[in-house]
NUNUKE-943645 format. One record per residue (C-alpha): residue in three letters; x, z negated, y negated. Coordinates in steps of 0.1 Angstrom, whole numbers, padded with zeros to 4 digits, always signed. Layout:
residues N
alaXZY...
//
This chain:
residues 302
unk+0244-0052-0071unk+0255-0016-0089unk+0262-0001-0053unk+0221-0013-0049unk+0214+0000-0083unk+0234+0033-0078unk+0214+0037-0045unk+0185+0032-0064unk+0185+0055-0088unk+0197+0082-0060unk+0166+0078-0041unk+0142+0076-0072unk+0153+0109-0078unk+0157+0120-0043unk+0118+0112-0043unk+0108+0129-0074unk+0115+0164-0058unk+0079+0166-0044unk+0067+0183-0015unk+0102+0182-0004unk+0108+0171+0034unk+0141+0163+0040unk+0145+0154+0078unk+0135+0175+0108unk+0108+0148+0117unk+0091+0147+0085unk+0093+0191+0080unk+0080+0195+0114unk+0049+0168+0110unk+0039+0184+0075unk+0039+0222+0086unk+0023+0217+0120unk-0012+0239+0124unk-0041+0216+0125unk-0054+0209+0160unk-0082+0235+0162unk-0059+0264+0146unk-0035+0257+0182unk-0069+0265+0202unk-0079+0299+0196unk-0118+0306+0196unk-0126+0312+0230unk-0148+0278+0237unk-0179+0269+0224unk-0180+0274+0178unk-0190+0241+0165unk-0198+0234+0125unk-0176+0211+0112unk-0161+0198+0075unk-0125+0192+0080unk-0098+0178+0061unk-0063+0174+0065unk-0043+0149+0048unk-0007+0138+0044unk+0010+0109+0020unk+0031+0084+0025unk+0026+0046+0027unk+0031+0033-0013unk+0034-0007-0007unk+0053-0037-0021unk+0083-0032-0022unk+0073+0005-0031unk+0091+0040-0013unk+0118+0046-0038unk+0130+0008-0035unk+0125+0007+0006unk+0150+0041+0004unk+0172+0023-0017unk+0172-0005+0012unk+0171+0019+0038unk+0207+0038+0022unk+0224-0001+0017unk+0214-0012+0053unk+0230+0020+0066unk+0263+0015+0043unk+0264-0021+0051unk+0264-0011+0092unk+0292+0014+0087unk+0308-0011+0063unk+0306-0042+0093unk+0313-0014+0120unk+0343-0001+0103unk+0360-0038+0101unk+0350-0041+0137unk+0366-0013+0146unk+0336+0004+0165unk+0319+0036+0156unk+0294+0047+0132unk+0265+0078+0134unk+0255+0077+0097unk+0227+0100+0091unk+0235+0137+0075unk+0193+0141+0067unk+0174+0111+0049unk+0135+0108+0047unk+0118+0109+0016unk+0098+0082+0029unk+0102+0055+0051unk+0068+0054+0066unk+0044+0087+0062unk+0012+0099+0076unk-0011+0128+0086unk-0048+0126+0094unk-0064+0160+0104unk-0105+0153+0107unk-0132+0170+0120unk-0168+0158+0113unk-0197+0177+0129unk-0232+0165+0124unk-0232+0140+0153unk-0200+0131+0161unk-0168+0130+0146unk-0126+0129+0156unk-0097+0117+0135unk-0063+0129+0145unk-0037+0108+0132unk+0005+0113+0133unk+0029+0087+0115unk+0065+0087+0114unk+0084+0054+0104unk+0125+0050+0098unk+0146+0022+0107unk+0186+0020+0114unk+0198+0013+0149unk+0221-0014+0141unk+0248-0004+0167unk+0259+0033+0151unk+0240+0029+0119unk+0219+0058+0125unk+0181+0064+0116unk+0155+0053+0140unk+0124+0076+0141unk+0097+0060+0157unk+0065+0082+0156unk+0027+0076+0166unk+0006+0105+0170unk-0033+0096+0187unk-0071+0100+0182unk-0105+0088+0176unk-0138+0102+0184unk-0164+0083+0180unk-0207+0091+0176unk-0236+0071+0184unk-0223+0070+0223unk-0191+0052+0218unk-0157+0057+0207unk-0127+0074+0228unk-0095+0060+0219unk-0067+0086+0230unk-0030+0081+0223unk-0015+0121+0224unk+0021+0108+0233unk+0015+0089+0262unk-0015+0113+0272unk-0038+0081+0278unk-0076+0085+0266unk-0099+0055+0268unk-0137+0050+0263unk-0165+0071+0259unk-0145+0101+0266unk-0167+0126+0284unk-0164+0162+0294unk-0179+0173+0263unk-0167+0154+0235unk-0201+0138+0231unk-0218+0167+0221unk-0251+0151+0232unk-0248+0123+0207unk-0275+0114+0183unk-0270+0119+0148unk-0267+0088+0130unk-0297+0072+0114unk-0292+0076+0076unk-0313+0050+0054unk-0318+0057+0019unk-0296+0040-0010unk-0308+0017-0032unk-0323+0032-0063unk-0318+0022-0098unk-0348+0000-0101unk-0340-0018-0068unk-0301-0020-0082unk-0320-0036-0114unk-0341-0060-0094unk-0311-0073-0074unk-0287-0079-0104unk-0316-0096-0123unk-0321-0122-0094unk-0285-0126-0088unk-0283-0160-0112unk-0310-0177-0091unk-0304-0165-0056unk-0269-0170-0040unk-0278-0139-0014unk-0287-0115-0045unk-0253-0127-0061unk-0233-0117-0035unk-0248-0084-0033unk-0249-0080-0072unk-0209-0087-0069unk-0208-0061-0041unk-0225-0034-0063unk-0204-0040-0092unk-0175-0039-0069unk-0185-0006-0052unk-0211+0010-0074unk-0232+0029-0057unk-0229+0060-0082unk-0193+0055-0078unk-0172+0055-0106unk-0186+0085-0127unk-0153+0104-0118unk-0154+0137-0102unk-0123+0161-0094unk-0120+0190-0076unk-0094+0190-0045unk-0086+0228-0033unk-0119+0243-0046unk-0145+0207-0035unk-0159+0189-0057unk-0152+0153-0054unk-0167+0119-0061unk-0141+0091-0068unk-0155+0058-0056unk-0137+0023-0051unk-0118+0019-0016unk-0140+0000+0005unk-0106-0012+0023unk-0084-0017-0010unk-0102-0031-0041unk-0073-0018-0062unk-0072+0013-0051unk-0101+0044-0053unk-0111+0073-0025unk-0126+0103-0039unk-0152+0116-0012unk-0164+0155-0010unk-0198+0166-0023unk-0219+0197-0010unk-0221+0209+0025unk-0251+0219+0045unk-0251+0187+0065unk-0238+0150+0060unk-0206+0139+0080unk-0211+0114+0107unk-0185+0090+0086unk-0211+0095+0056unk-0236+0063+0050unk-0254+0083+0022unk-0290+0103+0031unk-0274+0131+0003unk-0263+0161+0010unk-0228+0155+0011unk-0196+0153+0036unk-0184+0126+0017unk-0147+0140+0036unk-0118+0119+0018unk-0101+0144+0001unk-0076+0114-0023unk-0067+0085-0014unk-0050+0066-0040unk-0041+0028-0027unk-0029+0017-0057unk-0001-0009-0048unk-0007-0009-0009unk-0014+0011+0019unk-0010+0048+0022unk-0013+0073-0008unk-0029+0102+0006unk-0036+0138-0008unk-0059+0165+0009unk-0037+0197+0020unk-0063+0219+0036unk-0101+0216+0035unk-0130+0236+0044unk-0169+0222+0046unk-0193+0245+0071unk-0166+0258+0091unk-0169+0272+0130unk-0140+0255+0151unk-0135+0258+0190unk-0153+0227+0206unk-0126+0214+0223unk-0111+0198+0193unk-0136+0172+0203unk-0116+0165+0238unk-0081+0168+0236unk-0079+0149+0266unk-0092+0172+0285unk-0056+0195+0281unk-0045+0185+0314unk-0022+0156+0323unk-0042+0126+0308unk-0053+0091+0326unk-0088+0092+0314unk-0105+0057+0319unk-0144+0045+0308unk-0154+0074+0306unk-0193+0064+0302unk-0212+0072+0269unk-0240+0054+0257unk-0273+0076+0257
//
């Protein structure tokens, strides 16, 4: 129990040094150029917002405690292969977290692609070193379908045509409620079980959001509840000559996550670079189109 509690209090500072990568892995998926800044400008300009994000997952048990495991397990594996008399590969570098993420996204008017890299640790219970086992893929997805692509095993599959879907229809954007219809449904919620539900579900997620704005590397921001995490908040862009194709609202707004904050699970995520009406080469839309990718389905919906 001290040896735990000595760990503990290691990694709890260890953690607190922030910003601070502290393996090869972790360093080399934080400083990597967004996708579009690896492509030049010599394909076709397209207006996008983008957004690139990095955090770490927060959880129960939380980071600093799943370090703390992460240094015992090791020490117990060196401890067991020591008595056994077979070798041990400790590790010289330790993660500051034990599962992290990046999502770099690009939302045009009609269409829009998430890039997403993770990076989990675990220990290879023969030597006791680390296991890094990283995921790096994307999604495009628009009104003609959605192209699932995984970048490590150069697989793409879906509605993954020659142009990224460039054709696509913009979505169909349908006005929000306003505040007399709000009024209406929260007035008829005692007698009507349908209007209760959606009362509950507008109290939940208020359609104003919560009244909280911040401002994330010079955007404004709107903090709203997490539609996936009731605990936890998002805090969605404002401004922008057009609305992102993730964006639900008829309002002139990206509504780009720029915060993430999941309270007690899932990933705490913070915007690190961000730009709304900003020209990027096109073929950020088809990575898949590099060169040494199965491509399958590769039909799009009109």
């Amino acid at each position: 129990m001290n040896t735990l509690f000595r760990l503990l209090v290691l990694c709890l500072c260890a953690v607190s040094l922030a910003g601070r990568a502290s393996t090869q892995a972790e360093e080399d998926m934080a400083r990597a150029p967004m996708p579009h800044a690896q492509l030049g400008a010599q394909g076709t300009p397209v207006k996008v917002h983008l957004v690139s994000l990095q955090g770490y997952l927060v959880g129960r048990p939380d980071n600093a405690a799943r370090l703390a495991m992460l240094h015992a397990e090791v020490e117990d594996c060196v401890r067991r292969n020591s008595a056994a008399g077979m070798p041990s590969n400790p590790p010289r570098a330790w993660p500051d977290h034990i599962d992290s993420q990046r999502s770099d996204v690009y939302s045009a008017i009609n269409r829009t692609i998430h890039y997403t890299s993770a990076l989990t640790y675990g220990v290879n219970q023969r030597d006791c070193s680390l296991i890094e086992t990283r995921l790096s893929g994307a999604s495009l997805f628009s009104s003609q379908g959605i192209c699932d692509i995984d970048l490590l095993k150069k697989t793409a599959h879906g509605a993954c045509d020659a142009t990224g879907q460039a054709s696509a229809r913009p979505p169909i954007r349908r006005p929000g409620l306003s505040a007399g219809q709000i009024a209406a449904i929260q007035r008829d919620a005692a007698s009507n079980p349908a209007m209760a539900a959606m009362a509950q579900a507008i109290r939940t997620n208020p359609p104003s959001g919560t009244g909280e704005r911040k401002t994330i590397l010079g955007i404004e921001c709107e903090v709203r509840k997490s539609p996936l995490n009731p605990d936890g908040t998002v805090c969605l862009s404002r401004g922008g000559t057009f609305p992102a194709s993730t964006s639900p609202s008829t309002t002139q707004q990206s509504a780009m996550t720029l915060e993430e904050d999941s309270a007690t699970s899932g990933f705490k995520l913070q915007a690190t670079s961000a730009k709304l009406d900003t020209l990027v080469n096109g073929a950020v839309f088809t990575p898949y189109l590099a060169g040494g990718f199965r491509i399958t389905d590769t039909g799009v919906r009109p």
